[in-house]
N, C-alpha and C positions, 0 to 999 in steps of 0.2 A: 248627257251629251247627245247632240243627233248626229244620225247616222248620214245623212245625206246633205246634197245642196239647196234644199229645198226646192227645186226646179221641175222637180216631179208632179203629175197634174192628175186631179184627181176630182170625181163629182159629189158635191155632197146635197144631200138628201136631209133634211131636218127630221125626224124619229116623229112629229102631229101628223107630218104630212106621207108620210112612209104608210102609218097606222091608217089614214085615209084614203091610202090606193087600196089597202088592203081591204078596208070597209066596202068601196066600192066593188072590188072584184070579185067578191063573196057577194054581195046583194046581185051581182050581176054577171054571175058564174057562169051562166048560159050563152050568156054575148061576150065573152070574150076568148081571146088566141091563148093557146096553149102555152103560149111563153108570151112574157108582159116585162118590160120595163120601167121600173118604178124609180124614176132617174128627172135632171132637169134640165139635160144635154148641154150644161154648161159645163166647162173644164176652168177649174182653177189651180194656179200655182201652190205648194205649201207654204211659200214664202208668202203668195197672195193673201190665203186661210189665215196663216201667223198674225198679219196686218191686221184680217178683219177682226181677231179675236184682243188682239192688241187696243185696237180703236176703239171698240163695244169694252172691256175695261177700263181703259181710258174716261167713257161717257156716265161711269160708274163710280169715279174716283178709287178707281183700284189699279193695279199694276199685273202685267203680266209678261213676263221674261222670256221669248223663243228664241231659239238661236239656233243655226247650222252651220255645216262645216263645208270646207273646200273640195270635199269627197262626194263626186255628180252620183245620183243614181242610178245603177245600171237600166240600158234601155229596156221600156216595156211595151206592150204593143196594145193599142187604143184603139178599144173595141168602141164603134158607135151605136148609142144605146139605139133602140127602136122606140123614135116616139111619134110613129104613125098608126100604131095600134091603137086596139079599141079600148084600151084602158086609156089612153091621152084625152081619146073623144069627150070621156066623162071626168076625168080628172087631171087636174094639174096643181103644180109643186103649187103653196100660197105662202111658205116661210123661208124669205130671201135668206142666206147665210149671215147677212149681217143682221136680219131682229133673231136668226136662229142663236146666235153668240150672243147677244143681248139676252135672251131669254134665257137659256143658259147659264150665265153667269149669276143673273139676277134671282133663277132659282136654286144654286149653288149656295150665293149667298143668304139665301133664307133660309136655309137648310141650316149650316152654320150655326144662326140665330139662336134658329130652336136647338143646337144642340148644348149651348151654352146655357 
């Protein structure tokens, strides 16, 4: 059961492209800020997130069930990443959320596969 309204907003970051800032800020240790945001300054709803992960199974002929409750999130406060730093210069996010839940799923289900 969830805990919230889904209402709550939140950035996501796909785990190739996380692994890619990071690649960059190591090769590039020298030119960069002391603090980096490895962010894609878009805020989405979890109800939003729910949809897209809903539609990417969907496209897969699979099903996926979210659901929330009438119980809002308590307020949180929305920090703005910094994406004028010098980690943005040389890198940016390339895995929209909706091929990140496609890809996702697609290697969930290969996984599966091989486990059978």
């Amino acid at each position: 059961a969830s805990l919230t309204d889904g209402n709550e907003e939140r950035q996501f970051v796909h785990a190739d492209d996380a692994a890619a800032a990071l690649g960059v800020a190591m090769e590039r240790h020298w030119d960069m800020d002391s603090v980096s945001d490895v962010s894609t300054g878009v805020w989405v709803t979890m109800k939003d997130a729910a949809q897209v992960l809903r539609d990417a199974a969907a496209s897969l002929n699979q099903r996926c069930d979210v659901s929330f409750n009438d119980k809002a999130s308590p307020p949180r406060e929305r920090l703005a990443p910094n994406l004028d730093g010098k980690l943005h210069v040389h890198w940016q996010p390339a895995i929209s959320l909706e091929e990140g839940c496609r890809k996702l799923l697609e290697e969930y289900t290969e996984k599966k596969k091989d486990e059978l």
